[in-house]
NUVEX-832044 format. One record per residue (C-alpha): z, x, y negated; residue number from 1. Coordinates in Angstrom, 2 decimals, decimal comma. Each point is the difference from the previous one (the first is absolute). Layout:
<roses>
> Z  X  Y  NUM
...
</roses>
This chain:
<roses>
> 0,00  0,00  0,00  1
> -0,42  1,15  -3,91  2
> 3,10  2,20  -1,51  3
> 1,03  -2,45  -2,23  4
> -0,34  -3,14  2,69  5
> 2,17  2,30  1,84  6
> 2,78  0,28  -2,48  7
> 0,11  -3,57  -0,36  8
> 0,61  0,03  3,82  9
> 2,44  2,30  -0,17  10
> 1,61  -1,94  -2,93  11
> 0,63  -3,20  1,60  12
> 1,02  1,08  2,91  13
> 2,81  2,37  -1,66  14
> 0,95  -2,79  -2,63  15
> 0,41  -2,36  3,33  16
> 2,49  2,49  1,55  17
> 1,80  0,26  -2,99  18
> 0,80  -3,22  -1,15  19
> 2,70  0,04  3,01  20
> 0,83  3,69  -0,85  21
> 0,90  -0,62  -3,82  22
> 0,92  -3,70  0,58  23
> 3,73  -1,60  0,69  24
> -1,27  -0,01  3,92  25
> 0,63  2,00  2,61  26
> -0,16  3,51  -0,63  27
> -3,39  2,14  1,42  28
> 0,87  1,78  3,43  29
> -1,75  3,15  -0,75  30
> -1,85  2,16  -2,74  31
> -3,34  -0,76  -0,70  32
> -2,66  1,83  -2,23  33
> -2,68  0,36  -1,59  34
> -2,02  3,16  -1,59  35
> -1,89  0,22  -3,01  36
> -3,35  -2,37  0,83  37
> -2,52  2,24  -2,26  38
> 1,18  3,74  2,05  39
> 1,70  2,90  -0,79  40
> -0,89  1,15  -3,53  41
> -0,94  -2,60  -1,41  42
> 1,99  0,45  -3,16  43
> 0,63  3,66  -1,77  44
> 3,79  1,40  0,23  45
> 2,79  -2,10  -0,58  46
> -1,91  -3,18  -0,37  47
> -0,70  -0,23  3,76  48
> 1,31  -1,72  2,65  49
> -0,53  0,62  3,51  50
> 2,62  -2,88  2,19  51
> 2,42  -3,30  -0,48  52
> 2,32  -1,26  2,62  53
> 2,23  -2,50  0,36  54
> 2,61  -1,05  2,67  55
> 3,51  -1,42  0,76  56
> 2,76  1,28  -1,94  57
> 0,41  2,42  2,75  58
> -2,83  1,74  -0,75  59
> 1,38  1,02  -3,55  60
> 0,65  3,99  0,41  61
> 3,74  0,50  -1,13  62
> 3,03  -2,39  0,16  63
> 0,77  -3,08  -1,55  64
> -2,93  -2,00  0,29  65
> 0,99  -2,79  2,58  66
> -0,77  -3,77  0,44  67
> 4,20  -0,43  0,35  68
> 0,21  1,25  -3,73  69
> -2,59  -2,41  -1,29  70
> -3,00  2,58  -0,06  71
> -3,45  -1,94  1,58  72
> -3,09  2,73  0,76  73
> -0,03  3,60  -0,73  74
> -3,49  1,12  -1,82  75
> -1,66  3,43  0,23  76
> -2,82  2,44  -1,56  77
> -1,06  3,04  -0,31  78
> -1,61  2,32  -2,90  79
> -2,61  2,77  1,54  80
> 1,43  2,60  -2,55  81
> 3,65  1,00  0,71  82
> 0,25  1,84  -3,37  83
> -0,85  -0,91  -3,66  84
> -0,46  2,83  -2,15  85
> -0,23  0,33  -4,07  86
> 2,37  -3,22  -0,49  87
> -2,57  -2,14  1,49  88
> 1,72  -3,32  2,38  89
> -0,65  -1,94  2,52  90
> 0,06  -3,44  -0,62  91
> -0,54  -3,14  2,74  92
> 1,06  -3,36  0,33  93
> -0,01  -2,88  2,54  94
> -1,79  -2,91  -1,11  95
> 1,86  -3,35  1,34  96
> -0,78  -3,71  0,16  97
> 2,71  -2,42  -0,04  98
> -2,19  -3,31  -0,32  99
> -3,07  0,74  2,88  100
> -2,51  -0,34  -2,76  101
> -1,00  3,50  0,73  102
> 1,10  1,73  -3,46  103
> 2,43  2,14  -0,71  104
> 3,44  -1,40  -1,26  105
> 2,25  2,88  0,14  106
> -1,14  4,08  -0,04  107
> 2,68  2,40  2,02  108
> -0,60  2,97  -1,75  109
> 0,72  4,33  0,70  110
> -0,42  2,55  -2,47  111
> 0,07  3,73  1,58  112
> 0,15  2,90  -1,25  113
> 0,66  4,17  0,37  114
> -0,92  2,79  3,04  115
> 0,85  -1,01  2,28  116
> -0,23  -3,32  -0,88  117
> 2,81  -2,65  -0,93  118
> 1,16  -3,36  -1,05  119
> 0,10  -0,56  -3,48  120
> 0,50  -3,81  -0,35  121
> -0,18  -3,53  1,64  122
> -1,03  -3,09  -1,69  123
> -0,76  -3,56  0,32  124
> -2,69  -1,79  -2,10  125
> -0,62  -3,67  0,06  126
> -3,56  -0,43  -0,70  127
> -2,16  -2,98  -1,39  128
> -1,33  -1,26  3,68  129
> -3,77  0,51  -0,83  130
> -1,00  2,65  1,64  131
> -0,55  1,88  3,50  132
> 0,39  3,35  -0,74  133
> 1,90  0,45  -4,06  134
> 3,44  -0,96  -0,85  135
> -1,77  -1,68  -3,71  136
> 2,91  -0,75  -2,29  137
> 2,57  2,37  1,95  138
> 3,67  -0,97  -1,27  139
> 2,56  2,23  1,55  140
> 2,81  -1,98  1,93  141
> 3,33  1,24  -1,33  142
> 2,67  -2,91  1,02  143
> 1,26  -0,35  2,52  144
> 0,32  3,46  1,31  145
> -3,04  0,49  2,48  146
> 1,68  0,30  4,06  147
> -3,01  1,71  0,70  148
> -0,17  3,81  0,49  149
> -2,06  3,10  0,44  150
> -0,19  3,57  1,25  151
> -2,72  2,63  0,12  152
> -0,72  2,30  2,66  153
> -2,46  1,41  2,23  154
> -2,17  -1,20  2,29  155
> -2,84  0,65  2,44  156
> -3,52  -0,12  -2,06  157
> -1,95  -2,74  2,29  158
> -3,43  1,81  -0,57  159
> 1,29  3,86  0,55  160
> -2,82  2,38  0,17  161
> -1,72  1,75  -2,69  162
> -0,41  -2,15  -3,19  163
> 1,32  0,52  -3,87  164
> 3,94  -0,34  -1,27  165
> 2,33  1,93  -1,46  166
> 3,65  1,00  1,19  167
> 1,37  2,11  2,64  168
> -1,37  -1,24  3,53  169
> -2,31  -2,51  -1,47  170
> -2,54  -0,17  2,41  171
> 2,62  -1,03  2,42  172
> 2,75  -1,83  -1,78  173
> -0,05  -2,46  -2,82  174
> 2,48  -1,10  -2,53  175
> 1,67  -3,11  1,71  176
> 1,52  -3,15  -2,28  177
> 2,72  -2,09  2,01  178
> 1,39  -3,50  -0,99  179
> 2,72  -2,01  1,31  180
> -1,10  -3,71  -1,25  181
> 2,33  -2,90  -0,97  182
> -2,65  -3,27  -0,58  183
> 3,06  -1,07  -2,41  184
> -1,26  2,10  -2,54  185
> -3,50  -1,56  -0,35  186
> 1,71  -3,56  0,09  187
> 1,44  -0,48  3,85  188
> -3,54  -0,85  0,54  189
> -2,76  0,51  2,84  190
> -1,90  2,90  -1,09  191
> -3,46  1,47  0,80  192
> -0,47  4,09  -0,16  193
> -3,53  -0,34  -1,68  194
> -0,38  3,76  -0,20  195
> 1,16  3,36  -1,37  196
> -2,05  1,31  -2,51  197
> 0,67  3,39  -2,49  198
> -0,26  -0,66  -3,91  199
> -0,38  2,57  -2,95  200
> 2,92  1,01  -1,94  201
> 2,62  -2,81  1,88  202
> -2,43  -2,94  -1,15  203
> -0,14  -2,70  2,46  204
> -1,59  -2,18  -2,57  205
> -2,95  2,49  0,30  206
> -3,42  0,22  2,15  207
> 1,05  1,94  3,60  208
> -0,86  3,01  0,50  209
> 0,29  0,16  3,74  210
> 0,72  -3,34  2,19  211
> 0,91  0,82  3,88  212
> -1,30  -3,54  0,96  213
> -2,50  -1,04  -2,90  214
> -2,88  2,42  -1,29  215
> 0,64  0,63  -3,56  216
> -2,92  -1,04  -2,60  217
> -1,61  -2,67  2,51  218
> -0,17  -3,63  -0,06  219
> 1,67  -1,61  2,86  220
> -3,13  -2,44  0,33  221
> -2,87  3,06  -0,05  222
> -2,03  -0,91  1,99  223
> 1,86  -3,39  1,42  224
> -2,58  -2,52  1,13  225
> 2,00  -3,24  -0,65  226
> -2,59  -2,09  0,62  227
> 0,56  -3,12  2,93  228
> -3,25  -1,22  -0,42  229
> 1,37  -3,60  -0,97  230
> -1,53  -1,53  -2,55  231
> 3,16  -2,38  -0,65  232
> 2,43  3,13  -0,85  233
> 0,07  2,29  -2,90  234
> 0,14  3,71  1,37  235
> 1,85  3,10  -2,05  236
> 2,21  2,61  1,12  237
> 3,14  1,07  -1,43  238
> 0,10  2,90  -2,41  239
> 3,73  1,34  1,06  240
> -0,92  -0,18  3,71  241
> -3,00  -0,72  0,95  242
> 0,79  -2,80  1,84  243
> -2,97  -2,72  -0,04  244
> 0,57  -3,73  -0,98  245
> -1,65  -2,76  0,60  246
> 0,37  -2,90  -2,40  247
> -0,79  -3,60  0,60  248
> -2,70  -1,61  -2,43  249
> -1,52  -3,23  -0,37  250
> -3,47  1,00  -0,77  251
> -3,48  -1,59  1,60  252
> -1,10  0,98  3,12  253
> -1,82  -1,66  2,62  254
> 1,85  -1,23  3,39  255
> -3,49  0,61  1,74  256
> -0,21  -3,60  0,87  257
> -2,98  -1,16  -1,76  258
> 1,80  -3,93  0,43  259
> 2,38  0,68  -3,13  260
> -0,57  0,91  -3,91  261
> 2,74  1,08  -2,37  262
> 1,31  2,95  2,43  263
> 2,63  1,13  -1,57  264
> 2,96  2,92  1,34  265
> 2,92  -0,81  0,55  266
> 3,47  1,68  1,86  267
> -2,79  2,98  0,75  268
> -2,56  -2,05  1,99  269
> -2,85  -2,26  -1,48  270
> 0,68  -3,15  0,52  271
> -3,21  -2,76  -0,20  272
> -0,32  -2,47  -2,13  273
> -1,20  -3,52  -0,27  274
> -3,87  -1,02  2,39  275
> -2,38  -0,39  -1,54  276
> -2,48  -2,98  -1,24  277
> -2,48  0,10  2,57  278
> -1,45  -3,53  -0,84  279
> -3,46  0,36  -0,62  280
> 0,02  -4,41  -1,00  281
> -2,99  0,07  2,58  282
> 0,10  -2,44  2,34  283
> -2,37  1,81  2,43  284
> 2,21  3,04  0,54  285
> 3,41  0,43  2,16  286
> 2,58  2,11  -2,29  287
> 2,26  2,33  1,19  288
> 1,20  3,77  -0,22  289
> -0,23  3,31  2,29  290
> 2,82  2,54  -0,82  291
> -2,53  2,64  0,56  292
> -2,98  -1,35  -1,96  293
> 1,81  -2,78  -2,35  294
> -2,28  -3,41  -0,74  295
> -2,14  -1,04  2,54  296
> -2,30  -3,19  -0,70  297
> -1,30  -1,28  4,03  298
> -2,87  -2,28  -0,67  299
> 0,35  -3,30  1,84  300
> -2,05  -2,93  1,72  301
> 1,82  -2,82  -2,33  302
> -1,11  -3,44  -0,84  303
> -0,16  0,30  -4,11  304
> -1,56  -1,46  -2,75  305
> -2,93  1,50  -1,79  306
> 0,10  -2,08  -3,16  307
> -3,03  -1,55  0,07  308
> -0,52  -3,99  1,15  309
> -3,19  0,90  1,19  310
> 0,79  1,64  3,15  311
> 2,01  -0,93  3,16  312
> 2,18  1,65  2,51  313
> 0,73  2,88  -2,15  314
> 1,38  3,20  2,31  315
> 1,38  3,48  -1,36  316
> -2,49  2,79  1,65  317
> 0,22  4,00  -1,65  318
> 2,83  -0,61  -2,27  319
> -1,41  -3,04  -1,83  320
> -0,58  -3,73  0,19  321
> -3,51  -1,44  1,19  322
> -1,59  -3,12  -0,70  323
> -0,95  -2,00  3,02  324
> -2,76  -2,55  0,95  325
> -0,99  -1,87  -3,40  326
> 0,54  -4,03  0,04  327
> -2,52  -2,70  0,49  328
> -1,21  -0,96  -3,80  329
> -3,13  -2,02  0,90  330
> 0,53  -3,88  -1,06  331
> -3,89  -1,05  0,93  332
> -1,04  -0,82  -3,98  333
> -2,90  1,43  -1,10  334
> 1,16  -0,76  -3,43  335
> 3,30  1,64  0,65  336
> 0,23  4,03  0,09  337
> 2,53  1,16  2,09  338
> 2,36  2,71  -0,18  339
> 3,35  1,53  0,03  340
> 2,79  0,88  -2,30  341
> 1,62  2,84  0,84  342
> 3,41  -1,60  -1,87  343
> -0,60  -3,35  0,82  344
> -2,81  -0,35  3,38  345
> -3,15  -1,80  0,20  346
> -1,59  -1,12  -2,80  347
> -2,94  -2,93  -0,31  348
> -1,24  0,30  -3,32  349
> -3,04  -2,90  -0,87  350
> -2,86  1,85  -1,17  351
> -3,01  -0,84  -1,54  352
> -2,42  1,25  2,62  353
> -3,56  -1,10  0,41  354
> -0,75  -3,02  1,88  355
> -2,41  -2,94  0,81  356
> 0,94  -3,49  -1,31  357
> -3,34  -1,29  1,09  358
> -1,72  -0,16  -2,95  359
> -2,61  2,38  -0,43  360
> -0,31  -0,66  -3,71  361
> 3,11  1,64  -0,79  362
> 0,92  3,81  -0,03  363
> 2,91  1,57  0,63  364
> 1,62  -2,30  1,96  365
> 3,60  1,35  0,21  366
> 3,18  -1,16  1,87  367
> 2,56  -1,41  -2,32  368
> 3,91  -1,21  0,68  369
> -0,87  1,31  3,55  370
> -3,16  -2,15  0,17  371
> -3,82  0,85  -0,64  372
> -1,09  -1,65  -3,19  373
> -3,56  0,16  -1,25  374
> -0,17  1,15  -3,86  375
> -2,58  -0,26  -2,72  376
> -0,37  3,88  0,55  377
> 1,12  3,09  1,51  378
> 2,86  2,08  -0,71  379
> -1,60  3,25  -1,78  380
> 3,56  1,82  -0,63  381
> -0,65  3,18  1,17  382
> 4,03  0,96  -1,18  383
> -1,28  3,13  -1,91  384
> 1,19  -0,26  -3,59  385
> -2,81  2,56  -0,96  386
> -3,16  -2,79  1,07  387
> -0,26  -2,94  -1,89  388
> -0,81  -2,50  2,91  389
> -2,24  -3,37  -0,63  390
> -2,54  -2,15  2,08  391
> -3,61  -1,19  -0,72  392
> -1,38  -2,69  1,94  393
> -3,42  1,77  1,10  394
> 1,31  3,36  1,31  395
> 4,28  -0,48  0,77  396
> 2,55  2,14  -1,27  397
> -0,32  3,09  -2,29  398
> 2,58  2,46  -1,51  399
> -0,65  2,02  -3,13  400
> 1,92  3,14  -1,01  401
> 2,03  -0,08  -3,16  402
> 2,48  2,33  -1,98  403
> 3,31  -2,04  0,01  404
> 3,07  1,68  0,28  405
> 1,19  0,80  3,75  406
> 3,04  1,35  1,86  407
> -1,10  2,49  1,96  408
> 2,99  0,01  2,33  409
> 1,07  3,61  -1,57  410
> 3,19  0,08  -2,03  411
> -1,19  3,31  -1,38  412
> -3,14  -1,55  -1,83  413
> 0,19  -1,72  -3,34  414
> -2,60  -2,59  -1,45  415
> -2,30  -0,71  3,06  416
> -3,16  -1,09  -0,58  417
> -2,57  -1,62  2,10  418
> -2,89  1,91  0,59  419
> -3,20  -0,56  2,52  420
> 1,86  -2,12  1,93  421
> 3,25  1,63  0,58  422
> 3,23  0,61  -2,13  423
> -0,05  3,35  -1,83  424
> 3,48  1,93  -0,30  425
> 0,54  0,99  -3,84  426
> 2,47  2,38  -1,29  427
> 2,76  1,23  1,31  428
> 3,84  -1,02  -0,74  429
> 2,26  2,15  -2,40  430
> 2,64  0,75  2,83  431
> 2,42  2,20  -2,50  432
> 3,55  -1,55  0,18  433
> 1,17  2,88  -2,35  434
> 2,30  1,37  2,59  435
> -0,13  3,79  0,64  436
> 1,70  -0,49  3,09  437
> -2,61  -2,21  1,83  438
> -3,56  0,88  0,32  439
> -2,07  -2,23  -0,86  440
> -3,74  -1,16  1,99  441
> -2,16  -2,98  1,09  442
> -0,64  0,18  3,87  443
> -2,69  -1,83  1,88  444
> 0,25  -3,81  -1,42  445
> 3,60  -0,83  0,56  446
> 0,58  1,00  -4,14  447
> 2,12  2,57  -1,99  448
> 2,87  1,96  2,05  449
> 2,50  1,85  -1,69  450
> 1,59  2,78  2,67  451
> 3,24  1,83  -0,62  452
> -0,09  3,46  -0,04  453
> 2,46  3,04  -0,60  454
> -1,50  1,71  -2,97  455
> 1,97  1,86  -2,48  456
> 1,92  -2,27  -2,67  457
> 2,27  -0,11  -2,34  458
> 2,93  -2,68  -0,03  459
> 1,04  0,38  -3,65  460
> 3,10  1,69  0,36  461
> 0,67  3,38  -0,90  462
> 2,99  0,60  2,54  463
> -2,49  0,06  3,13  464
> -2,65  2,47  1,33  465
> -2,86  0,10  2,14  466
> -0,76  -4,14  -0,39  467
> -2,45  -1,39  2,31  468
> -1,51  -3,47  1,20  469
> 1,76  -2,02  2,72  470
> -0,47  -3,66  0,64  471
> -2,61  -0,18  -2,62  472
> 2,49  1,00  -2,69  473
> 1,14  3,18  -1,47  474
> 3,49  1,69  1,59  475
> 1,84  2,50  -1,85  476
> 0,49  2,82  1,71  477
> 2,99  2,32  0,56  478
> 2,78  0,33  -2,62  479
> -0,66  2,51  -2,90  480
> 3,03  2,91  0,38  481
> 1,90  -0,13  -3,16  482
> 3,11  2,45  1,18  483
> 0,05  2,79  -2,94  484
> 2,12  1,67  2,16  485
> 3,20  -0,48  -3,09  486
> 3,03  -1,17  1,15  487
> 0,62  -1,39  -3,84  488
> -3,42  -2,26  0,23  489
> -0,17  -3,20  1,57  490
> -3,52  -0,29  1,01  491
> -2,17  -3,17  0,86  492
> -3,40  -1,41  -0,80  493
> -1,27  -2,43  -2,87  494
> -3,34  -1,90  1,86  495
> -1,47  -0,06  -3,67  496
> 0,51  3,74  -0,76  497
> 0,99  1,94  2,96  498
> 3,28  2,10  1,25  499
> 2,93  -0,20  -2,45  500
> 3,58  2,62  -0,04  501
> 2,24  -1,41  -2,17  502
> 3,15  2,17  -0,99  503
> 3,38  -1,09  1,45  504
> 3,40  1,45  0,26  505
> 1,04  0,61  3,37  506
> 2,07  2,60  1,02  507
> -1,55  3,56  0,62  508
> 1,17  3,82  0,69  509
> -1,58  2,43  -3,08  510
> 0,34  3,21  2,25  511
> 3,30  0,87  -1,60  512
> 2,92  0,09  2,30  513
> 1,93  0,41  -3,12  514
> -0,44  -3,70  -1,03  515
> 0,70  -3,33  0,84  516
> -0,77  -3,55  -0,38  517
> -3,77  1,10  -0,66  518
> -1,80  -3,10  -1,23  519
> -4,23  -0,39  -0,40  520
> -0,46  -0,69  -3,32  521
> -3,44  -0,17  -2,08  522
> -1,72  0,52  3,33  523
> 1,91  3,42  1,00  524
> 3,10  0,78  1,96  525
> 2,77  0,69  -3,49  526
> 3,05  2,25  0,64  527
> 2,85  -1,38  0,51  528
> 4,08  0,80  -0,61  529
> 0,66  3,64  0,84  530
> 1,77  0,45  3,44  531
> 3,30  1,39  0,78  532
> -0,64  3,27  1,56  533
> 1,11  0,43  2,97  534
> 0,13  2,80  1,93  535
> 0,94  3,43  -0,58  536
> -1,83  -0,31  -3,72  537
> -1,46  3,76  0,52  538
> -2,89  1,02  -1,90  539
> -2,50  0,57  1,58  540
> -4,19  0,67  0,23  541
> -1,01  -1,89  3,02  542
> 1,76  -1,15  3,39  543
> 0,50  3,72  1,21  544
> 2,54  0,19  -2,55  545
> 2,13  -2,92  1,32  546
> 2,01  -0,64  2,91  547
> -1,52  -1,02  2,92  548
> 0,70  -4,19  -0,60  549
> -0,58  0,28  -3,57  550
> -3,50  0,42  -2,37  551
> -1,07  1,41  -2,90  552
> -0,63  -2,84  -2,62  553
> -0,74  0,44  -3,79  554
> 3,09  0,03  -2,09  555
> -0,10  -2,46  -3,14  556
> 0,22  2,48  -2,38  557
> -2,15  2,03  1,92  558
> -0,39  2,63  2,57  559
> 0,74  -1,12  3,58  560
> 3,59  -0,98  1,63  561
> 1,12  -0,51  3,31  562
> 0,80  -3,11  1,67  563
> 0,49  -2,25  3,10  564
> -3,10  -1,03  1,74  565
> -0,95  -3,17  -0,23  566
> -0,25  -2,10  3,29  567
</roses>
């Protein structure tokens, strides 16, 4: 596996074994421990580590440190260097967690020093419980009197051989920290050894500069792959310890069930939603739904109705209805024509065909009222409006052409005129309805058609952007951005002129950690009351020359002062 997937191994499984170690439990039945993850020589000198152990009380090397006296675990580790020359320490700590959130709450922590090598000081830091491997916001725990205790001595170095340290016998002994540990002192609570890592200049609040479990300057989640390849949870990895988490969501997904709509997540799984509509409101077709494939629409043998009168037994076939045999119309009246109404059935309509009264000194006999009655001449209608129809007794019927006006069937003519016979199409209609988002034409004869479209527009108002046609009207489009980015504007948008920032007077900071009550005024952040200074009120340059929780801020009568950072 990859070093740092190995660490986290190694990591778990210690913090496991610990819990019981450090915790009010039983105490552990034998040493157990663990050397330095990245190798010997990792670190230069006294910053690195090389081993941690921890055990039963038992295990502590000296007196005193018992389970009978109130003592829980005994903790060790061991410096490669076992001397320190020039002044320089040695300084280490053991990172604890006292809530299993897997950040440190408490730092035990060694400071060396000399040749051969010795212990200078203990302490105890509580930390701020945000972090795997720093003790941020270190306070030193002074009441009540810490039970637990430490010793330094020598030890075996775990790696041996030939590799870099200083001190006498260093390639084969190491510098070797030993605490007896009362859980009392971090609150009576269980506690997690997270790790032991060495600090510069006795700063646990610092970056490590050697970790025996966790490899120094690394993200615990390089290279995690947290992803569960489940659309319904939100995948990320935590930054302290690399550990991946899942989150439920309720996003869309799709159950694979092509039967639902609306899939939606839910608990971690998608969960379908409501069928779907798979009436297709024809008759002629069986409805129903494949998980796999979703509507289906079976064409059927059905009796149905086709809509028209004029046909009989009417029988679905491919999906639609058709028309069967067509009913009997004929009534046997020559002076009737027969037919059928689609809405209403048949139809006998008297006519005025030709016919024979028996008189062959009439023409055009022609039924009438359903009977054959001879007239005093024919019928010359020829039912074109463009003839001008008439009779004359020697040769019959004639039809002249004339120029009335005509329909021409066309709603996209104007001012038809007869013409040889026929009806003549004149100009065309003005179709312009004056609205930019239709477009405007004259198709075939049915007349004028005026078709939405999604042009470019403009809707009048000055707080929207990109306009277009929807709908055959114009639709603003998104909102202009009016933020001026100043905390003493309030912006918004007049339709008639555009965005507007109108001074206010809300609260504000001017910069100046040497004033209060700041107030915008005019459309600027105004200074406020000067602050009390507090602090150690040194002058001072820039932050270097303040203490550590203080800053450098500018003075009001100039020059910079230091005081208490703000939160």
């Amino acid at each position: 596996m990859e070093r740092h997937q190995r660490y986290r191994y190694i990591f778990i499984c210690m913090s496991l074994l610990l819990v019981f170690g450090l915790g009010q439990g039983p105490a552990l039945a034998a040493n157990s421990c663990t050397n330095d993850g990245q190798g010997v020589d990792d670190e230069p000198q006294q910053k690195d580590l090389t081993q941690w152990c921890s055990g039963a009380t038992g295990d502590y090397p000296g007196a005193g440190c018992q389970v009978a006296s109130g003592f829980d675990f005994s903790l060790r580790w061991n410096w490669d260097d076992t001397g320190l020359p020039g002044g320089n320490t040695g300084d280490a700590c053991a990172l604890v967690d006292t809530d299993s959130d897997g950040k440190a709450n408490y730092a035990l922590c060694i400071d060396i020093a000399g040749k051969p090598t010795s212990l200078q000081f203990m302490r105890l830091y509580s930390c701020a419980d945000d972090r795997l491997q720093r003790c941020t916001n270190s306070v030193q725990v002074l009441s009540p009197p810490l039970r637990s205790f430490c010793s330094v001595n020598t030890a075996t170095d775990p790696f041996g051989g030939n590799h870099s340290c200083q001190g006498t016998n260093c390639k084969t002994s190491d510098t070797l920290a030993a605490c007896c540990f009362d859980t009392a002192d971090v609150g009576g609570s269980t506690a997690t050894l997270l790790d032991v890592c060495s600090y510069p200049s006795q700063q646990p609040n610092s970056d490590p500069s050697d970790c025996v479990i966790t490899p120094t300057g690394q993200s615990p989640c390089t290279g995690v792959n947290c992803d569960d390849s489940n659309v319904c949870t939100t995948d990320s990895c935590n930054p302290d310890t690399g550990a991946c988490i899942h989150t439920n969501n309720n996003v869309s997904c799709n159950d694979g069930n092509a039967c639902t709509t609306g899939d939606t997540c839910s608990a971690g799984i998608c969960v379908g939603g409501p069928e779907p509509n798979c009436n297709d409101s024809n008759v002629c077709t069986t409805d129903s739904c494949a998980p796999s494939t979703g509507c289906v629409h079976s064409n059927n043998s059905n009796s149905c109705d086709d809509g028209s009168a004029c046909t009989t037994a009417d029988t679905c076939s491919g999906g639609a209805c058709v028309g069967g045999p067509a009913p009997n119309c004929d009534d046997g009246n020559v002076c009737t024509t027969d037919g059928c109404n689609p809405a209403s059935g048949c139809t006998h309509t008297n006519n005025s065909n030709s016919c024979s009264d028996g008189n062959a000194c009439t023409t055009g006999d022609t039924c009438s009222g359903g009977t054959c009655v001879g007239g005093a001449g024919p019928n010359c209608d020829d039912g074109n409006v463009c003839t001008t129809d008439s009779c004359t007794p020697a040769s019959g019927c004639t039809h002249t052409n004339n120029s009335n006006p005509c329909n021409d069937g066309s709603a996209c003519t104007t001012s038809d005129t007869c013409s040889g016979g026929v009806c003549v199409g004149g100009a065309a209609p003005n179709c312009d309805d004056g609205n930019v988002c239709t477009t405007d034409a004259c198709p075939g004869t049915a007349g004028c058609t005026h078709t939405n479209n999604t042009n470019a527009c403009d809707d009048g108002s000055a707080c929207t952007t990109s306009d277009a046609c929807s709908g055959g009207v114009c639709v603003g489009g998104a909102a202009l951005n009016c933020d001026d980015g100043n905390v003493c504007t309030t912006d918004g948008c007049a339709a008639a002129s555009g965005c507007t920032h109108t001074n206010n007077s809300n609260p504000c900071d001017d910069g100046n950690a040497c004033t209060t009550g700041d107030i915008c005024a005019g459309g600027a952040c105004t200074q406020g009351t000067a602050a009390v200074i507090t602090g150690s009120g040194s002058s001072c340059q820039n932050d270097a020359g303040c203490p550590i929780s203080e800053l450098c801020a500018a003075a009001p009568g100039g020059g910079g002062v230091c005081v208490v950072r703000k939160n």
